[in-house]
C-alpha positions as a Markdown table, in Angstrom:
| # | Residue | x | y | z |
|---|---|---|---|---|
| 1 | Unk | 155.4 | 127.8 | 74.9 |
| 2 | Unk | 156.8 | 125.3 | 72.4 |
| 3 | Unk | 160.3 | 124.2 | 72.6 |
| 4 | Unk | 162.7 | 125.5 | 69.6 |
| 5 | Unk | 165.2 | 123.0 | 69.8 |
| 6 | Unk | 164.7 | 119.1 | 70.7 |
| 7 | Unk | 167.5 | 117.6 | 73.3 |
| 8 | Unk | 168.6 | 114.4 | 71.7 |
| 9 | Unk | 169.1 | 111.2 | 74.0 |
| 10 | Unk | 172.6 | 111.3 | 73.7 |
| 11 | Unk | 172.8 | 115.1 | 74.9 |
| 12 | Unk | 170.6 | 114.2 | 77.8 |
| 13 | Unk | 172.6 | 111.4 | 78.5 |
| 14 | Unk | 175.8 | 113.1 | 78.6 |
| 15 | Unk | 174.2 | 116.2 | 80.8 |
| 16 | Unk | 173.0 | 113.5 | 83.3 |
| 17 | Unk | 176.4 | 111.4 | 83.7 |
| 18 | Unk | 177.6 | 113.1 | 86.5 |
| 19 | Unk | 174.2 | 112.8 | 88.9 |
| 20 | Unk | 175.9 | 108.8 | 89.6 |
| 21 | Unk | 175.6 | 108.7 | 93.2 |
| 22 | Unk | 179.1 | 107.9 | 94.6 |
| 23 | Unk | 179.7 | 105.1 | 97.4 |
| 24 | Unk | 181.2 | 106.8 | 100.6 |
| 25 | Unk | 183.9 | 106.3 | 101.1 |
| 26 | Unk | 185.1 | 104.4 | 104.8 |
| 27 | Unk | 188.2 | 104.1 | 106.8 |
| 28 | Unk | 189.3 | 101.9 | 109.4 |
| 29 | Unk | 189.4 | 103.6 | 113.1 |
| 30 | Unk | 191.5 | 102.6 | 115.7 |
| 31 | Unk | 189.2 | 100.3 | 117.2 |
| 32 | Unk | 189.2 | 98.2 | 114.1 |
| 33 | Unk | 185.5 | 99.1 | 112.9 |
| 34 | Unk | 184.6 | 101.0 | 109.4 |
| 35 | Unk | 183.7 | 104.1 | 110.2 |
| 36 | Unk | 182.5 | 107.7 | 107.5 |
| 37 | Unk | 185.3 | 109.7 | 107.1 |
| 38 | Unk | 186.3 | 113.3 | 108.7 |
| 39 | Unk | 183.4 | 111.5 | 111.4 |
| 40 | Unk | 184.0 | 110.3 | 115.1 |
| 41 | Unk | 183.3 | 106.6 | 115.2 |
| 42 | Unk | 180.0 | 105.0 | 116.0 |
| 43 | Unk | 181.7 | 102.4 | 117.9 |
| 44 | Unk | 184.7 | 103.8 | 120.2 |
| 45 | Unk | 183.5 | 107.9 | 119.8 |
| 46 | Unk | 187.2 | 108.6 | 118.8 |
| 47 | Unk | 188.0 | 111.1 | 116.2 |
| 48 | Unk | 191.8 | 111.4 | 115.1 |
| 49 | Unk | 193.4 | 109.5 | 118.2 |
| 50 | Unk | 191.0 | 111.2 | 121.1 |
| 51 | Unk | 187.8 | 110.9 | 122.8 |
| 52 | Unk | 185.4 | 113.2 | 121.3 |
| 53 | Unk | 181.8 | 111.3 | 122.6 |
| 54 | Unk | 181.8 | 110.2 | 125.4 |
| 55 | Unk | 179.6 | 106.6 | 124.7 |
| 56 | Unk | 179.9 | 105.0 | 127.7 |
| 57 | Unk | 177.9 | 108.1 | 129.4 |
| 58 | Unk | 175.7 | 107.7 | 126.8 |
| 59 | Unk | 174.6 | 104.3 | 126.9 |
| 60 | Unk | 174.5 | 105.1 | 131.2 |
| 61 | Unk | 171.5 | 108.0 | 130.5 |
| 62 | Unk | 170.2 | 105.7 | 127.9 |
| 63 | Unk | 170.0 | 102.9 | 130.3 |
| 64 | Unk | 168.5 | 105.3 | 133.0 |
| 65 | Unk | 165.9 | 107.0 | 131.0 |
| 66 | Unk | 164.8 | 103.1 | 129.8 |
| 67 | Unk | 164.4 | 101.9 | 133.5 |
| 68 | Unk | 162.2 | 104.9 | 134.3 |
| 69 | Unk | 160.3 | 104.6 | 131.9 |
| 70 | Unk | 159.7 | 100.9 | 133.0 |
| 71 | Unk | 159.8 | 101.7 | 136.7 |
| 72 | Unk | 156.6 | 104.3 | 134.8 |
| 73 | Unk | 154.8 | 101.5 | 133.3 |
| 74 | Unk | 154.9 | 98.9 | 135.8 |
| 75 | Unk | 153.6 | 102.0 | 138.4 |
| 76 | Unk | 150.3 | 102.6 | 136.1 |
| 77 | Unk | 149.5 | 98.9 | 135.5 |
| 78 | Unk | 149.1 | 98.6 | 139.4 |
């Protein structure tokens, strides 16, 4: 099937000038750090003046499930 009617470059161009990617945009928490927003911070897990993630329990089970895993390794490589 042939095409009837040719775009021109400027058409194309104006179709196309809204597919800009836009920058997000970042807010300052409470903590001080940048953080996405309408998102709890990476940093502090604090969402409009509460605690909504609880990092430090985080960063606990991390630190568990990385010493097992160790406590694993050293166990086989006896």
């Amino acid at each position: 099937m042939v095409v009837r009617m040719r775009h021109t470059r400027s058409h194309t161009a104006n179709r196309r000038s809204h597919h800009a990617l836009k920058a997000q945009k970042l807010a300052t928490c409470e903590c001080g750090a940048a953080r996405v927003s309408h998102r709890a911070c990476a940093s502090c897990g604090r969402y409009r003046g509460r605690v909504v993630v609880d990092l430090a329990a985080k960063q606990q089970a991390k630190a568990a499930k990385r010493a097992k895993k160790e406590g694993n390794k050293a166990e086989a490589q006896k």
